[in-house]
mmCIF file of the N, C-alpha and C atoms, coordinates in Angstrom:
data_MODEL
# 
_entry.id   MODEL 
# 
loop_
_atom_site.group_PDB 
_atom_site.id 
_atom_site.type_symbol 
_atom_site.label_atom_id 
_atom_site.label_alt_id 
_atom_site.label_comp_id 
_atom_site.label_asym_id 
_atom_site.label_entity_id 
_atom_site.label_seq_id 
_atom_site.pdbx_PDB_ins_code 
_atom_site.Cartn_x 
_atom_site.Cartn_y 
_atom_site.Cartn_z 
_atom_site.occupancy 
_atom_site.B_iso_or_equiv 
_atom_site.pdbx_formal_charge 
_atom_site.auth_seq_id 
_atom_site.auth_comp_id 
_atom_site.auth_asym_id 
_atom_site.auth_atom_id 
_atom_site.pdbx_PDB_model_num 
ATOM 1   N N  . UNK A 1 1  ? 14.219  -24.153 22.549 1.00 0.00 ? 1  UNK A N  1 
ATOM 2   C CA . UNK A 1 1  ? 15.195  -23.113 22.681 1.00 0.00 ? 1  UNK A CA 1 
ATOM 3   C C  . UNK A 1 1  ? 15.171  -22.276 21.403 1.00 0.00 ? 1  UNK A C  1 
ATOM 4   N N  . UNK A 1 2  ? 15.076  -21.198 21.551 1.00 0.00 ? 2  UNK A N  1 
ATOM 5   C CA . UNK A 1 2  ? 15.071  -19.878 20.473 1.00 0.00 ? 2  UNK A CA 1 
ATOM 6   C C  . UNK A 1 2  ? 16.524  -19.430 20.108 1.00 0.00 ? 2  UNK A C  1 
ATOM 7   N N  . UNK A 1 3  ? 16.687  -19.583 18.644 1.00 0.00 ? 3  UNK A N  1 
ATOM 8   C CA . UNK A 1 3  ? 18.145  -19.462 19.044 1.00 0.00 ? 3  UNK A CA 1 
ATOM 9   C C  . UNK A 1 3  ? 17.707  -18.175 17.808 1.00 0.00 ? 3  UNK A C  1 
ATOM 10  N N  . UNK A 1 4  ? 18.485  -16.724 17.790 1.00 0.00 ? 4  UNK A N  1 
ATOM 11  C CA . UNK A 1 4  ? 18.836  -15.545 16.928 1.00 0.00 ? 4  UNK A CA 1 
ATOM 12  C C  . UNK A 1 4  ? 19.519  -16.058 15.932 1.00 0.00 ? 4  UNK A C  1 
ATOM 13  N N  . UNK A 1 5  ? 19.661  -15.191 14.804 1.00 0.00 ? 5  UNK A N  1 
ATOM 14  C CA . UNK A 1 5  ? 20.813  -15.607 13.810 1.00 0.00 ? 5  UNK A CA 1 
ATOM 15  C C  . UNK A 1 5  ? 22.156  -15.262 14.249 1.00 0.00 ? 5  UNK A C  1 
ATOM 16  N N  . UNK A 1 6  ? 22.426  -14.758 14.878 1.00 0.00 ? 6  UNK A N  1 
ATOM 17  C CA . UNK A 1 6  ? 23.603  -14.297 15.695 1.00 0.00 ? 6  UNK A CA 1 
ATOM 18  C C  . UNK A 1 6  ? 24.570  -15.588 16.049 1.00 0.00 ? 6  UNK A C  1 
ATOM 19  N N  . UNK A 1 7  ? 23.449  -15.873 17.390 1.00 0.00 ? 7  UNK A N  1 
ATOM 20  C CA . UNK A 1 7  ? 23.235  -17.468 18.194 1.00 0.00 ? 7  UNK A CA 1 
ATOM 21  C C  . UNK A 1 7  ? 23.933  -18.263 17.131 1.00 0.00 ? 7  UNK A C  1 
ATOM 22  N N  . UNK A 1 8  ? 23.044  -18.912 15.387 1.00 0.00 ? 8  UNK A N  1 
ATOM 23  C CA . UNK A 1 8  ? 23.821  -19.334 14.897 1.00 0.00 ? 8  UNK A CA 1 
ATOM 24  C C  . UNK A 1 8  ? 25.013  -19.253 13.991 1.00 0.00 ? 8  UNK A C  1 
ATOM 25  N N  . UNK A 1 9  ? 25.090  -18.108 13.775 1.00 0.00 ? 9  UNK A N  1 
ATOM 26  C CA . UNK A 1 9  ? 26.498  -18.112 13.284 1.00 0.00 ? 9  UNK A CA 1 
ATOM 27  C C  . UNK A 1 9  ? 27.478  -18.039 13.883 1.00 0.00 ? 9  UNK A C  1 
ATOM 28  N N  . UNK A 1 10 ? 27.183  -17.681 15.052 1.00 0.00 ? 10 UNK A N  1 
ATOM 29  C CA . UNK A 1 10 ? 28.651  -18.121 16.136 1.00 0.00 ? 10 UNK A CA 1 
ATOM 30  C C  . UNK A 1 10 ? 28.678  -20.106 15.985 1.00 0.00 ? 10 UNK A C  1 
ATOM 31  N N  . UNK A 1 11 ? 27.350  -20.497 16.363 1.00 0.00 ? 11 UNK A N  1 
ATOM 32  C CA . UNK A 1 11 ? 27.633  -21.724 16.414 1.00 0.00 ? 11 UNK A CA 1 
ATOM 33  C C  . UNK A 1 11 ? 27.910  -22.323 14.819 1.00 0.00 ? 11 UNK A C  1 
ATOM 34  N N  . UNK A 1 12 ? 27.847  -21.775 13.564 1.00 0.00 ? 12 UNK A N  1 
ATOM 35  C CA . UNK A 1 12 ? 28.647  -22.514 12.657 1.00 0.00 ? 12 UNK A CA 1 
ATOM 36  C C  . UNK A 1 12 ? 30.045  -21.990 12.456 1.00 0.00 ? 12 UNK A C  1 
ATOM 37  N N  . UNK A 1 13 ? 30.527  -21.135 13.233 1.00 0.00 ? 13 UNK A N  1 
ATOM 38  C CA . UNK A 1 13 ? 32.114  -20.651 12.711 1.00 0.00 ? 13 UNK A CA 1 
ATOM 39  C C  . UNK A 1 13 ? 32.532  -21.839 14.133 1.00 0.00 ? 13 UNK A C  1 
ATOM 40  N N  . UNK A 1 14 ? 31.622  -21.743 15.036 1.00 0.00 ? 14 UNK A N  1 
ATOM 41  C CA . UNK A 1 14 ? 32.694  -23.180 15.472 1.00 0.00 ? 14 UNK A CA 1 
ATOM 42  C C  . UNK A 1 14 ? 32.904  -24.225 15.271 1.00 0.00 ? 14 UNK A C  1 
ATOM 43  N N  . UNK A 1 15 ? 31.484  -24.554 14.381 1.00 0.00 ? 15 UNK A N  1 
ATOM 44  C CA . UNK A 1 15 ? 31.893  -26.525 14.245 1.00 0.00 ? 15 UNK A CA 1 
ATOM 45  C C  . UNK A 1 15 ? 33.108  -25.849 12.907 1.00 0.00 ? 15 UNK A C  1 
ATOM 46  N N  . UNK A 1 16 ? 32.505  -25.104 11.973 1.00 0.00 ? 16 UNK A N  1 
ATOM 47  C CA . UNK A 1 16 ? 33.878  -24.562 11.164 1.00 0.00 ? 16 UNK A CA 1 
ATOM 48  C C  . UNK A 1 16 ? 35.353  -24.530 11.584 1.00 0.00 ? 16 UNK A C  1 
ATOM 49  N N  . UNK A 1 17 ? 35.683  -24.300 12.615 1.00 0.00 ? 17 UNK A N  1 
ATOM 50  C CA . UNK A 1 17 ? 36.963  -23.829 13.384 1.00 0.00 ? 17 UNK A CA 1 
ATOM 51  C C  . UNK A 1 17 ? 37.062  -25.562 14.178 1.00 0.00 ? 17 UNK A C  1 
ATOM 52  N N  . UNK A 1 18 ? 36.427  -26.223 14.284 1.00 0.00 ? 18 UNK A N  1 
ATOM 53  C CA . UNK A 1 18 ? 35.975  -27.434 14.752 1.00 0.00 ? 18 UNK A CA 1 
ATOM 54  C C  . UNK A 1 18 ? 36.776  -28.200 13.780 1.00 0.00 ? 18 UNK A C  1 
ATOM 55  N N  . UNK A 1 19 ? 36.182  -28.475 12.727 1.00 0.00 ? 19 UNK A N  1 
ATOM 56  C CA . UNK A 1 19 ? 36.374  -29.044 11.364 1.00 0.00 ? 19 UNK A CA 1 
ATOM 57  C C  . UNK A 1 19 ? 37.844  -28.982 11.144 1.00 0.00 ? 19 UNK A C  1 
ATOM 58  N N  . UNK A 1 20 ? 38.058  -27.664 10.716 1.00 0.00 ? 20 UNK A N  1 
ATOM 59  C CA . UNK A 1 20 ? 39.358  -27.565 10.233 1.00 0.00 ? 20 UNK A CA 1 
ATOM 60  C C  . UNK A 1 20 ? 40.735  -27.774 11.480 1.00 0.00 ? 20 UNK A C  1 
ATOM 61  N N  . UNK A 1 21 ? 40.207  -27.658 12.967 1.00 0.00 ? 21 UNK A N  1 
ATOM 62  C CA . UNK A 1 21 ? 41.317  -28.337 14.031 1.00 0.00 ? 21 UNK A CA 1 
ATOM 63  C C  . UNK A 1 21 ? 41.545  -29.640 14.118 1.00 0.00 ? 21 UNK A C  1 
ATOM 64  N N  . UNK A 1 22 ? 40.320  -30.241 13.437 1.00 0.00 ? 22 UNK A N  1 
ATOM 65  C CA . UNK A 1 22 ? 40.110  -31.826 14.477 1.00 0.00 ? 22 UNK A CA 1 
ATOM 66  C C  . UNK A 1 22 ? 41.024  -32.425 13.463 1.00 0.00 ? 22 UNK A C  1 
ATOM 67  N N  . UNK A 1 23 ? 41.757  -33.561 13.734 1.00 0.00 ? 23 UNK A N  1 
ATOM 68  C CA . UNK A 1 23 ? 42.388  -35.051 12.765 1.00 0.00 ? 23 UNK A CA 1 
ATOM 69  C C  . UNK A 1 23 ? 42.146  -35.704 12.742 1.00 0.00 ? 23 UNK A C  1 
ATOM 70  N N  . UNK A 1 24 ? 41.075  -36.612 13.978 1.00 0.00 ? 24 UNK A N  1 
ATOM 71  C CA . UNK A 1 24 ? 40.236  -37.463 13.418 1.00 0.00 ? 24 UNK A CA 1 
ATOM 72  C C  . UNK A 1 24 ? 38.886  -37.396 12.798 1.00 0.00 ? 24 UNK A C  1 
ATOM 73  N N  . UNK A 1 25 ? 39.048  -38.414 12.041 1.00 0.00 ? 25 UNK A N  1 
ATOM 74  C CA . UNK A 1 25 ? 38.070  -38.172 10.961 1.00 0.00 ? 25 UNK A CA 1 
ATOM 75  C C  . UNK A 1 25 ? 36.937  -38.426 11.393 1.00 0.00 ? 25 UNK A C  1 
ATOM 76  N N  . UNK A 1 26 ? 36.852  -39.329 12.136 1.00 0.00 ? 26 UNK A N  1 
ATOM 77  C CA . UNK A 1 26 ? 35.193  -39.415 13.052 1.00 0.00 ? 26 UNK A CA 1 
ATOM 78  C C  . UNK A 1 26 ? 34.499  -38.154 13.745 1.00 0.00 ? 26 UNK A C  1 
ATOM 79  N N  . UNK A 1 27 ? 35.095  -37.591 13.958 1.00 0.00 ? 27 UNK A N  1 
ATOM 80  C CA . UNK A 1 27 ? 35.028  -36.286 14.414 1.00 0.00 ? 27 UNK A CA 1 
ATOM 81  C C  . UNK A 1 27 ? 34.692  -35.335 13.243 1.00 0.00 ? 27 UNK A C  1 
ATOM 82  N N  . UNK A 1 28 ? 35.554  -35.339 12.687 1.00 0.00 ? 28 UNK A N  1 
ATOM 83  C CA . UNK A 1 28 ? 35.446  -34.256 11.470 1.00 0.00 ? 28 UNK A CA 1 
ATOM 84  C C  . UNK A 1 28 ? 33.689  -34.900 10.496 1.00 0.00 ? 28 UNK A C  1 
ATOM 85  N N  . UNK A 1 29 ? 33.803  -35.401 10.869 1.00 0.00 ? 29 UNK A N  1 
ATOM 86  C CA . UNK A 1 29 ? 32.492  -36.168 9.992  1.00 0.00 ? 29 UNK A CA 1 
ATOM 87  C C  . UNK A 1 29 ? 31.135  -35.925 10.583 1.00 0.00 ? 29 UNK A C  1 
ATOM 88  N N  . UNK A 1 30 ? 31.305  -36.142 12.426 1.00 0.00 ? 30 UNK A N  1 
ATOM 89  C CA . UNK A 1 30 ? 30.091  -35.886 13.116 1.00 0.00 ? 30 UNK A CA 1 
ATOM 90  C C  . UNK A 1 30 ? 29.670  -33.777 12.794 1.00 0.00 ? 30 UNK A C  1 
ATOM 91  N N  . UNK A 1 31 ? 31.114  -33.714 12.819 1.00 0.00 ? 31 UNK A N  1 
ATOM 92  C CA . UNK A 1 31 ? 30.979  -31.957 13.394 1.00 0.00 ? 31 UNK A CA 1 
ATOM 93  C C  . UNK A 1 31 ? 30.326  -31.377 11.865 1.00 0.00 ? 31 UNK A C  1 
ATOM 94  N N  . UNK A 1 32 ? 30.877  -32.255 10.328 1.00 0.00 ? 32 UNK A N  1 
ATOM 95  C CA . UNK A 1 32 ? 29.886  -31.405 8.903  1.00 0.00 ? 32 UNK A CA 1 
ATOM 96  C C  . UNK A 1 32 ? 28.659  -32.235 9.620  1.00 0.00 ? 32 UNK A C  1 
ATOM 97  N N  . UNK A 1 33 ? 27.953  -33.261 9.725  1.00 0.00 ? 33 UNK A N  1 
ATOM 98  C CA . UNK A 1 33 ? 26.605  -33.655 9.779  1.00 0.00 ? 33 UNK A CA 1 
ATOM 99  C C  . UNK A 1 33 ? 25.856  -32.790 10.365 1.00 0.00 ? 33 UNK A C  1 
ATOM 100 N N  . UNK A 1 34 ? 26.795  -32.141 11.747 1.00 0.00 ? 34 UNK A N  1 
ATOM 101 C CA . UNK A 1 34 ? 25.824  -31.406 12.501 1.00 0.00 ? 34 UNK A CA 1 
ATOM 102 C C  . UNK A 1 34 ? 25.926  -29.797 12.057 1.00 0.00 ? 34 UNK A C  1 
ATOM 103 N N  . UNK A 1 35 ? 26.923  -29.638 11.148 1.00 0.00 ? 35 UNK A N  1 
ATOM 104 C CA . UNK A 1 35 ? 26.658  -28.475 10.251 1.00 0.00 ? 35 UNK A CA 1 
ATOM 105 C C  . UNK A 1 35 ? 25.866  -28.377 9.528  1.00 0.00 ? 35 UNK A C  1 
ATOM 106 N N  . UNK A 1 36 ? 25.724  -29.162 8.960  1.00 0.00 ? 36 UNK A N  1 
ATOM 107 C CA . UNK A 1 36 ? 24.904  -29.218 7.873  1.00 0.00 ? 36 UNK A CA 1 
ATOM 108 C C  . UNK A 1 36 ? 23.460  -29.059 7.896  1.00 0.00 ? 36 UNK A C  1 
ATOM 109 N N  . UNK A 1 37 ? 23.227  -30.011 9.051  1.00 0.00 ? 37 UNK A N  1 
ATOM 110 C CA . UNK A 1 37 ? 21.643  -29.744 10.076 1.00 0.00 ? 37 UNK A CA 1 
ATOM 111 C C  . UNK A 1 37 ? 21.196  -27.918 10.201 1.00 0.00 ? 37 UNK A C  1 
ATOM 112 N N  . UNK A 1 38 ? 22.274  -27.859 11.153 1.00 0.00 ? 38 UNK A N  1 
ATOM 113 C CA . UNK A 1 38 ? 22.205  -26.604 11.089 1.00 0.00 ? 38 UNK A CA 1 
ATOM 114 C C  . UNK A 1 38 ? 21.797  -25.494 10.268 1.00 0.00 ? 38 UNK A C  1 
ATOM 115 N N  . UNK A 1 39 ? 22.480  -25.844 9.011  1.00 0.00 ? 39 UNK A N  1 
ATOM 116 C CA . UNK A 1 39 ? 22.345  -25.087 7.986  1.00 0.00 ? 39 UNK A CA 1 
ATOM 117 C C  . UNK A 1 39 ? 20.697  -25.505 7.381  1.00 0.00 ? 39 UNK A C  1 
ATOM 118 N N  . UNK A 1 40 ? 20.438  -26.701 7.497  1.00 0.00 ? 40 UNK A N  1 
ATOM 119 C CA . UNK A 1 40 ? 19.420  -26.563 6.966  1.00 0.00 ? 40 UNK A CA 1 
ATOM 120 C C  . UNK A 1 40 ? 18.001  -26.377 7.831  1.00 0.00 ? 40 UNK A C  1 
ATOM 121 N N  . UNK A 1 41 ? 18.418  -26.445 9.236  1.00 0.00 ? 41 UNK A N  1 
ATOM 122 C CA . UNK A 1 41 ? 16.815  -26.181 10.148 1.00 0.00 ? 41 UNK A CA 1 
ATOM 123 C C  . UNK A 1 41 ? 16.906  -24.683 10.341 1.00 0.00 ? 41 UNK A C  1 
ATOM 124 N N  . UNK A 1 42 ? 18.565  -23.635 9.923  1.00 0.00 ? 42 UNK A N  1 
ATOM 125 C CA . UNK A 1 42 ? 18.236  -22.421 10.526 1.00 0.00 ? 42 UNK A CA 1 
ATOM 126 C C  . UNK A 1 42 ? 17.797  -21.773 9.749  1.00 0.00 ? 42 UNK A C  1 
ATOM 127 N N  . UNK A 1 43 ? 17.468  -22.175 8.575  1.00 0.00 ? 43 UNK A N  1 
ATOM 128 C CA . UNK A 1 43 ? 17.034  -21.406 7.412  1.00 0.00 ? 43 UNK A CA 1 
ATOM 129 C C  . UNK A 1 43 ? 15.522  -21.535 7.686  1.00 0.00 ? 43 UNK A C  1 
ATOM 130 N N  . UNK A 1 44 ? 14.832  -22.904 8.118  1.00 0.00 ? 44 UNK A N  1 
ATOM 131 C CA . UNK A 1 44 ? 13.232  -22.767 8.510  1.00 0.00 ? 44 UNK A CA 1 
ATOM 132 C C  . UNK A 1 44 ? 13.201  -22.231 9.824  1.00 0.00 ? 44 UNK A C  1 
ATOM 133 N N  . UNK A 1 45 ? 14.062  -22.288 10.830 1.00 0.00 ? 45 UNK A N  1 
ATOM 134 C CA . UNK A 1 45 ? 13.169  -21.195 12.288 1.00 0.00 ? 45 UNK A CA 1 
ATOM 135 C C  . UNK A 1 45 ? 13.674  -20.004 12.073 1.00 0.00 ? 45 UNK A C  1 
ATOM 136 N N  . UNK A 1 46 ? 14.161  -19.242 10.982 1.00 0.00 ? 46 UNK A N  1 
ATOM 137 C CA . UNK A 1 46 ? 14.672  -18.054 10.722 1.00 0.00 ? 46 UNK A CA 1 
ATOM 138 C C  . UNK A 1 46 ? 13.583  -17.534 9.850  1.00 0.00 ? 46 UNK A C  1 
ATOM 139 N N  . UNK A 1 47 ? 12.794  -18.649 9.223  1.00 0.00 ? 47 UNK A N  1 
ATOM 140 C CA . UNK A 1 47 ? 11.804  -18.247 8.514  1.00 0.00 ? 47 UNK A CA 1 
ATOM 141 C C  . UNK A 1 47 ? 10.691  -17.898 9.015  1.00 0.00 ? 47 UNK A C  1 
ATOM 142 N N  . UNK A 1 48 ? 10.567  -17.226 9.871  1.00 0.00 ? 48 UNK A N  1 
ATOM 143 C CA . UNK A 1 48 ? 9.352   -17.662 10.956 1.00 0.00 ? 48 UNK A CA 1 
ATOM 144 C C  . UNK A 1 48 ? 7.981   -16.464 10.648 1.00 0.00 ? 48 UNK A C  1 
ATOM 145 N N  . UNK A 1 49 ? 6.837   -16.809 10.045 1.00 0.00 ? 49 UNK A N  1 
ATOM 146 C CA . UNK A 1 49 ? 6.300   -15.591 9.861  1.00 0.00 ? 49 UNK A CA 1 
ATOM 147 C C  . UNK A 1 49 ? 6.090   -14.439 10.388 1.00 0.00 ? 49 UNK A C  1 
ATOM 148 N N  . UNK A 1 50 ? 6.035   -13.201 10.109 1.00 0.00 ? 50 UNK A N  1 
ATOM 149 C CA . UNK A 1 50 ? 5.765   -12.411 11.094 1.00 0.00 ? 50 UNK A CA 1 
ATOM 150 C C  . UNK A 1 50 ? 4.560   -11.912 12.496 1.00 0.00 ? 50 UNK A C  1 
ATOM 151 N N  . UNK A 1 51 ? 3.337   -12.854 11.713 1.00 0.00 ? 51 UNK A N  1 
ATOM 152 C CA . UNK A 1 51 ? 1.975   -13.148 12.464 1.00 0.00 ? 51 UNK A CA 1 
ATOM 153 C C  . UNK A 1 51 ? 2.413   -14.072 13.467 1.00 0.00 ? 51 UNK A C  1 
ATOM 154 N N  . UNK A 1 52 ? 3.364   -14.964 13.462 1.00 0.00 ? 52 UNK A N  1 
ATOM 155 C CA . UNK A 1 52 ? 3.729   -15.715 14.739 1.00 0.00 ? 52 UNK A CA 1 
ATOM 156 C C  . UNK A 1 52 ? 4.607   -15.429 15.417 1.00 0.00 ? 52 UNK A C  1 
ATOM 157 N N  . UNK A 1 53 ? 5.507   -14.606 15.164 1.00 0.00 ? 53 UNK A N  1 
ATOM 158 C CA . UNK A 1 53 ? 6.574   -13.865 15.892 1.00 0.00 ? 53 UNK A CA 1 
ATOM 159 C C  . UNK A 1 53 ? 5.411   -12.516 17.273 1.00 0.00 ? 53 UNK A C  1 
ATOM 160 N N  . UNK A 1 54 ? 4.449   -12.175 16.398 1.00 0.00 ? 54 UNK A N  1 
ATOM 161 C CA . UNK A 1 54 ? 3.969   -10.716 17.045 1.00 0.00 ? 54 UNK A CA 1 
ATOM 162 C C  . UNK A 1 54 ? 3.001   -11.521 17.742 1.00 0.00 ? 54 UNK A C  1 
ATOM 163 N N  . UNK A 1 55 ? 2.695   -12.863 17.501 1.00 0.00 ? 55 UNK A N  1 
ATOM 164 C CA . UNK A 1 55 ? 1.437   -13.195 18.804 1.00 0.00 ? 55 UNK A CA 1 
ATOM 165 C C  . UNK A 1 55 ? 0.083   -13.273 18.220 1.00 0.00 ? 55 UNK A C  1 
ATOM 166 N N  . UNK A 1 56 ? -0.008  -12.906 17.062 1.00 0.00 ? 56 UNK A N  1 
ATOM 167 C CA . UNK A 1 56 ? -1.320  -12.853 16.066 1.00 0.00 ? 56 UNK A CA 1 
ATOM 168 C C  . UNK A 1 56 ? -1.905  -14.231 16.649 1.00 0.00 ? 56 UNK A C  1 
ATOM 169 N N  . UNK A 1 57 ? -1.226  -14.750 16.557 1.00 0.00 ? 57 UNK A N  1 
ATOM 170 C CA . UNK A 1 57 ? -2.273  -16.634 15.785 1.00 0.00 ? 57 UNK A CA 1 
ATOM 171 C C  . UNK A 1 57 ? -2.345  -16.987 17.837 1.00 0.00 ? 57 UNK A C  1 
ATOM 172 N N  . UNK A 1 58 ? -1.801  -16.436 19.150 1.00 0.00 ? 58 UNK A N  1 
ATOM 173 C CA . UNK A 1 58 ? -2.027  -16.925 19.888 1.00 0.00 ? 58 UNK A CA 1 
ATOM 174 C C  . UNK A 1 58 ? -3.290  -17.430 20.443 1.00 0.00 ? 58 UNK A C  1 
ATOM 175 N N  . UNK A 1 59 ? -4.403  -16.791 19.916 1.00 0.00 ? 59 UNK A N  1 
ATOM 176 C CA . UNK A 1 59 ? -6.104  -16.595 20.114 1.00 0.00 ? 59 UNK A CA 1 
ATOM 177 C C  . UNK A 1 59 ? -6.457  -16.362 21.466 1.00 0.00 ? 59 UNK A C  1 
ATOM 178 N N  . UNK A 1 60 ? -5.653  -15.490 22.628 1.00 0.00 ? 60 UNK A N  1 
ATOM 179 C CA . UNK A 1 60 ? -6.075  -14.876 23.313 1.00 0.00 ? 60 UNK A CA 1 
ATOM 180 C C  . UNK A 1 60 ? -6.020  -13.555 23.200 1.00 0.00 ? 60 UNK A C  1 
ATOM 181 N N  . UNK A 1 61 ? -7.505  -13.182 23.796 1.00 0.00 ? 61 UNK A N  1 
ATOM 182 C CA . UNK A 1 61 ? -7.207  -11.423 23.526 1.00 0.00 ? 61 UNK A CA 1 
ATOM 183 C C  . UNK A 1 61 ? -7.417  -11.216 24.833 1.00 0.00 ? 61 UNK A C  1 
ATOM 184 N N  . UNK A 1 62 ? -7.020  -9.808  25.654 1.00 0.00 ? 62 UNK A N  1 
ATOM 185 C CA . UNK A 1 62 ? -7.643  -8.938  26.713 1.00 0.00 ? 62 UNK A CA 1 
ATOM 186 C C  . UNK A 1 62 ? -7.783  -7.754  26.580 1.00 0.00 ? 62 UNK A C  1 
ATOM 187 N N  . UNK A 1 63 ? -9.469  -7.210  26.691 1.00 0.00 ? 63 UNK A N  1 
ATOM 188 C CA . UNK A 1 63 ? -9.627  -6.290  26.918 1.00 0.00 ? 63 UNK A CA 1 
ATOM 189 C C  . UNK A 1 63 ? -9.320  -5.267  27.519 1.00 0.00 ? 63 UNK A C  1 
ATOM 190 N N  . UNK A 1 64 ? -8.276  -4.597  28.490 1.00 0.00 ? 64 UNK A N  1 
ATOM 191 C CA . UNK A 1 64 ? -8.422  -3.854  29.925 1.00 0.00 ? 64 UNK A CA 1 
ATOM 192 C C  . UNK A 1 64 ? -8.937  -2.899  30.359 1.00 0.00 ? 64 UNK A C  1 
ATOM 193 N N  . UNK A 1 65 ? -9.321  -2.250  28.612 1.00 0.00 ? 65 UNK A N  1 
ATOM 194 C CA . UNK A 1 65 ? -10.341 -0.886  28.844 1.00 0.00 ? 65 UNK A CA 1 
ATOM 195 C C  . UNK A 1 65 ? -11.459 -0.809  29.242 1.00 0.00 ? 65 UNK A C  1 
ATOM 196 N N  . UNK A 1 66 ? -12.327 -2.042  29.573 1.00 0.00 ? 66 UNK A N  1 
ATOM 197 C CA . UNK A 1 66 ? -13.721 -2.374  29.830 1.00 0.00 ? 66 UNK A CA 1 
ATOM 198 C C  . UNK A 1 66 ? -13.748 -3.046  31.667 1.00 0.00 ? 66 UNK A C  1 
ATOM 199 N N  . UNK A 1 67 ? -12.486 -3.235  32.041 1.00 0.00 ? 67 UNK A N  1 
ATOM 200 C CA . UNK A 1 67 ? -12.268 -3.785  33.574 1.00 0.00 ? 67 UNK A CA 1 
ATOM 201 C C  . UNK A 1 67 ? -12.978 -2.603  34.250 1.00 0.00 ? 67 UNK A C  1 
ATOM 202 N N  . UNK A 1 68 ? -12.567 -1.408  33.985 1.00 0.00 ? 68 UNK A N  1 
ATOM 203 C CA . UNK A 1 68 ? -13.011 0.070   34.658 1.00 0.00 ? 68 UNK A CA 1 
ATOM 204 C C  . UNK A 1 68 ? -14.646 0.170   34.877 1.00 0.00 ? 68 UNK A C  1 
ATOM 205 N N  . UNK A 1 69 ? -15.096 -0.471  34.331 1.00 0.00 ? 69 UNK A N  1 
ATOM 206 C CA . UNK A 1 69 ? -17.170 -0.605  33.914 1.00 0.00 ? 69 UNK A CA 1 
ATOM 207 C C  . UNK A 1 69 ? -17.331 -1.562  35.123 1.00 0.00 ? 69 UNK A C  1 
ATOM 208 N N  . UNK A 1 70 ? -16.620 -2.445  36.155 1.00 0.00 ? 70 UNK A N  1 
ATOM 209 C CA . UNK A 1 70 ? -17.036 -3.400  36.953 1.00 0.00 ? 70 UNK A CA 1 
ATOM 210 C C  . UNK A 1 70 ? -17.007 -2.823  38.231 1.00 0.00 ? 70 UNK A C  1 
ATOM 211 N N  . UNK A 1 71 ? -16.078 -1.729  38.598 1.00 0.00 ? 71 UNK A N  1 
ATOM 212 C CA . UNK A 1 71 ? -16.110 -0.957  39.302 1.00 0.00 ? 71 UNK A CA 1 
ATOM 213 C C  . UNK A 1 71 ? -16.960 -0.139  40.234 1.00 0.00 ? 71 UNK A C  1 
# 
């Protein structure tokens, strides 16, 4: 799943808004762990080079200007 930076900052203002509603503490404990994750995997798929974003590294190419020659 591809998530935008958008995507996650909605999803950290909720475990945020999460955090600061919940009273139990088991809770409050799972919801920073999985903040925290967060914080630290969205910083690497946010990093994503731009050669793999545009399809560079896929190693297929197609011609279509040369289909017209079979004709």
């Amino acid at each position: 799943m591809n998530f935008t930076s958008q995507d996650i900052s909605i999803i950290e203002r909720a475990l945020q808004a999460a955090i600061g509603s919940e009273k139990e503490s088991s809770r409050v404990r799972d919801y920073r762990e999985v903040l925290g994750k967060l914080k630290e995997n969205a910083d690497l798929a946010l990093d994503v080079p731009a050669s793999v974003v545009s399809g560079e590294l896929d190693g297929i190419r197609y011609d279509y200007d040369d289909s017209s020659d079979l004709l």
